[in-house]
C-alpha positions as CSV (number, residue, x, y, z in Angstrom):
1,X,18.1,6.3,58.5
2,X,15.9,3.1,58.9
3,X,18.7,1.3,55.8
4,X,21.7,2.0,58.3
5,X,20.0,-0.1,61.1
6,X,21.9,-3.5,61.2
7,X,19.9,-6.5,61.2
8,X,18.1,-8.0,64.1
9,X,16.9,-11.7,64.7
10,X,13.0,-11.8,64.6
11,X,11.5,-15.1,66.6
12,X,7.7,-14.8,66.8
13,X,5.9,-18.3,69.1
14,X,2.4,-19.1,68.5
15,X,0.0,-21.5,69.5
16,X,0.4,-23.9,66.4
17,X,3.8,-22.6,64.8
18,X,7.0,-20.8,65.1
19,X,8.7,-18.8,62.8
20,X,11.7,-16.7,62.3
21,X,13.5,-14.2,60.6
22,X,16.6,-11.9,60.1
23,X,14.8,-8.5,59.2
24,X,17.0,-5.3,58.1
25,X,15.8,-1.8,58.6
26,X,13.2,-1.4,55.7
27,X,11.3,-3.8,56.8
28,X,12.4,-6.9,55.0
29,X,12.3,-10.7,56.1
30,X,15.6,-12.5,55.3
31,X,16.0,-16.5,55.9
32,X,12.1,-16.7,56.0
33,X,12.0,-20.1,58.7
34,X,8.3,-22.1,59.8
35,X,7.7,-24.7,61.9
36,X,4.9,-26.3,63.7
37,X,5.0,-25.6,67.7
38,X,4.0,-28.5,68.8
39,X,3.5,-26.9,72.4
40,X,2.3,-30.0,74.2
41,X,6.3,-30.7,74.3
42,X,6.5,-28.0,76.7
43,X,9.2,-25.1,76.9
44,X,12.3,-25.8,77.4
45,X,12.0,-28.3,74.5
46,X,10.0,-25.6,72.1
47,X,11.8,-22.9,72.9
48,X,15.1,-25.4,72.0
49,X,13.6,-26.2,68.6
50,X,12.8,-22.1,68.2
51,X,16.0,-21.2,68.9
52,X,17.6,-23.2,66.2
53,X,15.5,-22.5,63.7
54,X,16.7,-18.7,64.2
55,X,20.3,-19.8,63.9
56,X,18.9,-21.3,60.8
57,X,17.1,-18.0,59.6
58,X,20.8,-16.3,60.2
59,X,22.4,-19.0,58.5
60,X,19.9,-18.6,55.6
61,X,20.2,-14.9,55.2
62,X,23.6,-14.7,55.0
63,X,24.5,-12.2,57.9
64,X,28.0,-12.4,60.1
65,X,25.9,-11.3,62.7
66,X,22.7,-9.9,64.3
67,X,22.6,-6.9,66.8
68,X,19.5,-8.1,69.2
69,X,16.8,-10.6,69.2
70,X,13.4,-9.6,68.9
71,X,10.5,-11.7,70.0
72,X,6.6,-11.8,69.7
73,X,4.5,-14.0,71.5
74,X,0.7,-13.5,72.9
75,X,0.1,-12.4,76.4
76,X,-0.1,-12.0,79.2
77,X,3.7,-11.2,79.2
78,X,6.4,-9.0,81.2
79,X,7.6,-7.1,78.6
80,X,10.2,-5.1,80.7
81,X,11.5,-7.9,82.3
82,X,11.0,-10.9,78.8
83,X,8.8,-13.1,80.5
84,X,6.3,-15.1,79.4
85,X,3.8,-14.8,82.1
86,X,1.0,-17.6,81.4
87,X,0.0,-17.0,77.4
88,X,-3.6,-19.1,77.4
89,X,-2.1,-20.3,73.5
90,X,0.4,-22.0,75.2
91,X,-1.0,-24.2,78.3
92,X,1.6,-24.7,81.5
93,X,4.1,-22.4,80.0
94,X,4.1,-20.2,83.6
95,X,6.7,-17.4,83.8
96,X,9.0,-17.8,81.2
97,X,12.3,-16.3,80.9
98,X,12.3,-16.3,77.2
99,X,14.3,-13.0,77.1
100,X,17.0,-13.8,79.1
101,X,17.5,-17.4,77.3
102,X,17.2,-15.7,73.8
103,X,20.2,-13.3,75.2
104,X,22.4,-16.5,76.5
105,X,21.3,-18.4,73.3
106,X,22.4,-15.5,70.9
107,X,24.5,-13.3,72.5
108,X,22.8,-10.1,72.2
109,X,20.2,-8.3,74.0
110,X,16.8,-8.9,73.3
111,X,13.3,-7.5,73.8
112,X,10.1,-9.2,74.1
113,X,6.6,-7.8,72.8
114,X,3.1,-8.7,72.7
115,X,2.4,-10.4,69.4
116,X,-0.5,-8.0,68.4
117,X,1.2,-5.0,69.5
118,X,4.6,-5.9,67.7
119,X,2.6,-6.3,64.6
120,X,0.7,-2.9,64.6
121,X,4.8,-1.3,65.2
122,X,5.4,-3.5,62.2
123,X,2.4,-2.0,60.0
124,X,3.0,1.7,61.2
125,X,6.5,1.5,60.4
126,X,7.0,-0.6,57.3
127,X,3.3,-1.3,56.3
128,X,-0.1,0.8,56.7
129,X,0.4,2.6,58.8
130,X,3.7,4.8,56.8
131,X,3.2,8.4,57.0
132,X,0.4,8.4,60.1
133,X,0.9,9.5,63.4
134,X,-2.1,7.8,65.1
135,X,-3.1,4.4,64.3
136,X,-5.0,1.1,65.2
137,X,-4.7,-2.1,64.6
138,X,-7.0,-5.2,65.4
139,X,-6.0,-8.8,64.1
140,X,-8.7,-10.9,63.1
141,X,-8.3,-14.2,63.4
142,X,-8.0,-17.2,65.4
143,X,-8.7,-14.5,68.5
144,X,-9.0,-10.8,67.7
145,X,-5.7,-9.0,69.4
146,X,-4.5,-5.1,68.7
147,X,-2.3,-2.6,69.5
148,X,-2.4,1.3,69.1
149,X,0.1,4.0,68.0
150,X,-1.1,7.7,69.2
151,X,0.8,10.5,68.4
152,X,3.7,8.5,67.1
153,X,3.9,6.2,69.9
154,X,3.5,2.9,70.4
155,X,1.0,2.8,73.1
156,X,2.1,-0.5,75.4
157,X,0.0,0.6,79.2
158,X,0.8,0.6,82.3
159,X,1.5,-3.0,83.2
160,X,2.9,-3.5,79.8
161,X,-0.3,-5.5,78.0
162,X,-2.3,-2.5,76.4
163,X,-4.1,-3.0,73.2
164,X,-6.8,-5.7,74.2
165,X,-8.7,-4.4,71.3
166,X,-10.5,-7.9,71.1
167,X,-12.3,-7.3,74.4
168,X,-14.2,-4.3,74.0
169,X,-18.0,-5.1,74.8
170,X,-19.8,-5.1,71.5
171,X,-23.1,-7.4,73.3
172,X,-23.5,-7.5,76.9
173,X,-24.6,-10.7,78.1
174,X,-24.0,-12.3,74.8
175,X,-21.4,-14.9,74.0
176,X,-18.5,-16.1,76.4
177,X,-15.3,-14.7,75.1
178,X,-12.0,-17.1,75.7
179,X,-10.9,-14.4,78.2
180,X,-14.3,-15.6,80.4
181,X,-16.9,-12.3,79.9
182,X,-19.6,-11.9,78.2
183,X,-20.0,-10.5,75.0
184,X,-16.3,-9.2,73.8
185,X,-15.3,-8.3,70.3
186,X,-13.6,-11.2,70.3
187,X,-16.5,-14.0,71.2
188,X,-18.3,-12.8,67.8
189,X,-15.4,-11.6,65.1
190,X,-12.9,-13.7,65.6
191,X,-12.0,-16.9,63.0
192,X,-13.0,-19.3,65.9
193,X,-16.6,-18.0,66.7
194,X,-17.8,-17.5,63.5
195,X,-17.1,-21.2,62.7
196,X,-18.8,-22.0,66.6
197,X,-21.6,-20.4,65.1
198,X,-22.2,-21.8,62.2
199,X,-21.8,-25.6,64.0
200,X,-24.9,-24.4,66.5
201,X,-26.5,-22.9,63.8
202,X,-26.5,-26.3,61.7
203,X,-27.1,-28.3,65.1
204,X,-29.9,-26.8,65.8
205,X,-31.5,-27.5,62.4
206,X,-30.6,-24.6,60.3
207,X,-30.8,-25.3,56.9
208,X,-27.3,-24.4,54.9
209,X,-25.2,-25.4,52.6
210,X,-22.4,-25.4,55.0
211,X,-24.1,-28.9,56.7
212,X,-22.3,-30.6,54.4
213,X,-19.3,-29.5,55.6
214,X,-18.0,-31.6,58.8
215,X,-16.4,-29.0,60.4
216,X,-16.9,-25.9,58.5
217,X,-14.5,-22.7,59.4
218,X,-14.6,-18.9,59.4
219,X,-13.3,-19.1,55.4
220,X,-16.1,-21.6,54.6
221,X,-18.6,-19.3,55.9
222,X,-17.3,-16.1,54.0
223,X,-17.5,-18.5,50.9
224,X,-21.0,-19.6,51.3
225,X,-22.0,-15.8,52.6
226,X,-20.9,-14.9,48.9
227,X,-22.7,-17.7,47.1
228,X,-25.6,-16.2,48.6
229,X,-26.0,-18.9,51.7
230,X,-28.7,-17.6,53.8
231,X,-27.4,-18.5,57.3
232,X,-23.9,-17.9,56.4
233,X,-25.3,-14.3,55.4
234,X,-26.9,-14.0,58.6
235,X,-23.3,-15.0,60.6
236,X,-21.0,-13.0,58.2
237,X,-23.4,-9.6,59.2
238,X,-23.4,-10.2,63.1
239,X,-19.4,-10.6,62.8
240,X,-19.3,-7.4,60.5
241,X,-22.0,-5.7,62.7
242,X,-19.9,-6.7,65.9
243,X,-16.6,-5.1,64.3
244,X,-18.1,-2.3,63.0
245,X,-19.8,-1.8,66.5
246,X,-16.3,-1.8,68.4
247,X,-14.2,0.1,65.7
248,X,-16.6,2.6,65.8
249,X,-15.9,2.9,70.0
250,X,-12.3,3.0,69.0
251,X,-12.7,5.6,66.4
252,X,-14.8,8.1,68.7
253,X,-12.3,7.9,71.5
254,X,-8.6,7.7,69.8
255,X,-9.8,9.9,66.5
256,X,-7.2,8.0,64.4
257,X,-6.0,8.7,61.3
258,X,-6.1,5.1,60.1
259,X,-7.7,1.6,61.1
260,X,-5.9,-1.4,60.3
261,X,-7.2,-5.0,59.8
262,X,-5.4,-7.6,59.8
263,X,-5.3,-11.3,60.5
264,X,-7.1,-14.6,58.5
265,X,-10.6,-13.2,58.7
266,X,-9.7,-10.6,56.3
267,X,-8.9,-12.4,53.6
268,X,-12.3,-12.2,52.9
269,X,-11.4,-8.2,51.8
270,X,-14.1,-6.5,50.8
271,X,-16.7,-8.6,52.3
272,X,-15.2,-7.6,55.2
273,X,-13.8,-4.4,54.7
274,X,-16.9,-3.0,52.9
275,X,-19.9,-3.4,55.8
276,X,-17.1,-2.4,58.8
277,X,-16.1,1.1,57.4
278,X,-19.8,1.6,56.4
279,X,-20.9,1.5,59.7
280,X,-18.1,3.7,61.2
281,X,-18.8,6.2,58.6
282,X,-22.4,6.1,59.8
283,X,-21.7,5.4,63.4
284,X,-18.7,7.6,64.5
285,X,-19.4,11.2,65.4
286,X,-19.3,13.2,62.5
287,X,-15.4,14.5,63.0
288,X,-13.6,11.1,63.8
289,X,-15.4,9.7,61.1
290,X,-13.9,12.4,58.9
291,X,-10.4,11.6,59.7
292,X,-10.1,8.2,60.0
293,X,-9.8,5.5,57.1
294,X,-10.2,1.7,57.4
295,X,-7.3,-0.6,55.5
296,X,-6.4,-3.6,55.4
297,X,-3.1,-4.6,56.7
298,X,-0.5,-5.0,53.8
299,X,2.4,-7.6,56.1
300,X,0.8,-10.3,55.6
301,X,2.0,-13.6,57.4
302,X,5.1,-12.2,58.6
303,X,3.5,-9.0,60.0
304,X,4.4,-10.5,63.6
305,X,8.2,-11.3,62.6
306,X,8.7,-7.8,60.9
307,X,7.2,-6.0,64.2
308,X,9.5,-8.0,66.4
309,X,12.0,-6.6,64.1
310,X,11.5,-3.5,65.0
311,X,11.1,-3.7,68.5
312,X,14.5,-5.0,68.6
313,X,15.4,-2.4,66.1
314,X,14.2,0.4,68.8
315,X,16.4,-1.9,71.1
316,X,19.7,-1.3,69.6
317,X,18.8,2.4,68.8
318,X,17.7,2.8,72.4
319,X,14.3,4.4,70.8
320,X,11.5,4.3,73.4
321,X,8.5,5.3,70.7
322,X,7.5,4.1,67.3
């Protein structure tokens, strides 16, 4: 029973902050902890700083003691062997034990997962995704990142890095993606390129209400999209077009029972939600459409701390699925 699982230490790094976490076995974030990262101190010193704010979390929820450390971080990683292998959010930091300190620093095994796949665990266990057996998940924001579940397990790949759900070819030859193509998911859904495209848009003479914004984001552009903006309109339909383009791919070729979004971009709900399952409804053949239902994630902000919960949870239960 997931309420007999002892509790676990949850540390999740991004590019811009750190957070931590004791979570017990429904799902639940005790001793909540956030900092900024401030990567450009480098590692050791970071990783220092990350480390005591989960001896803080521990402090702060009030447990004698945790059973494992879990930890999320973006790739590319060695999941097997807890090394950070050269993430691109965090520049210089090259093969990283980060398991193996985590372990000396705590005294208790730990387990390190991609960030995005750790939080589609968290939504198909305690989120979402409760009661499915096949499931996606994409995170919109900053990038676009996923993970996959099939068949009630949590699909990692060979090498460890599966779930790249962000670079699936939506435009060929269109816009350069941060992983260096052309024309990924991610170069037209995520957070960073819909605000990109709106600061071209306005270069280049567009008219908009957004030019009176100095650097206008992705949430600006939802907002004026709303208000009726026309070239925030014409922005907020390529990123929906994009997503619905890809999630229909996805749909046709794992037939899941359930697509999750998650991430900053969906804030926007509806406006987002609305146009993407439209178009897999249209899109997808007729029986995958059928079956499979497009959600928003229900997490939140500590989606990635309550998958790294689990992960660790599966690491003191020795469970090798979700």
């Amino acid at each position: 029973m997931e309420h007999d699982l002892p509790p676990v230490l949850s540390l999740d790094v991004g590019g811009t902050k750190l957070a931590a976490g004791v979570v017990t076995g429904d799902g639940r974030i005790h001793g909540w902890q956030l900092t900024p990262t401030l990567r450009d101190e480098g590692p050791r010193r970071v990783l220092s700083r990350l480390f005591d704010l989960g001896r803080k979390a521990i402090a702060e929820a009030g447990v004698p003691h945790v059973a494992a450390v879990g930890i999320s971080c973006g790739g590319p990683l060695d999941a097997a062997a807890g090394v950070l292998e050269c993430p691109p959010h965090l520049p210089g930091w090259i093969d990283i034990p980060i398991g193996a300190m985590a372990t000396e620093a705590f005294g208790v095994p730990s387990a390190l997962e991609n960030d995005a796949t750790a939080a589609a665990l968290g939504e198909f266990r305690h989120g979402a995704g409760r009661g499915t057996s096949t499931m996606l998940y994409l995170t919109v924001s900053t990038g676009v990142g996923g993970g996959s579940v099939i068949g009630g397990r949590l699909h990692r790949g060979a090498a460890g890095n599966g779930g790249e759900l962000g670079h699936v070819m939506v435009r060929p030859g269109g816009r350069t993606c941060s992983c260096g193509r052309l024309g990924c998911l991610e170069a037209y859904a995520s957070g960073t390129s819909i605000a990109e495209r709106a600061r071209e848009a306005i270069a280049a003479g567009r008219a908009s209400s957004l030019s009176a914004i100095e650097f206008p984001t992705a949430e600006d552009v939802s907002l004026a999209a709303a208000a009726g903006d026309a070239l925030a309109n014409e922005i907020w339909d390529e990123t929906t077009g994009a997503l619905g383009t890809a999630i229909t791919d996805l749909v046709n070729a794992f037939e899941p029972e359930l697509v999750v979004l998650g991430g900053g971009v969906t804030r926007s709900g509806a406006r987002l939600l609305g146009p993407v399952a439209a178009a897999v409804a249209r899109d997808a053949m007729p029986p995958a459409a059928r079956a499979a239902r497009i959600e928003l994630a229900q997490l939140g902000a500590g989606v990635c701390v309550v998958g790294a919960g689990a992960v660790a949870h599966d690491l003191v239960t020795g469970k090798t699925d979700a």
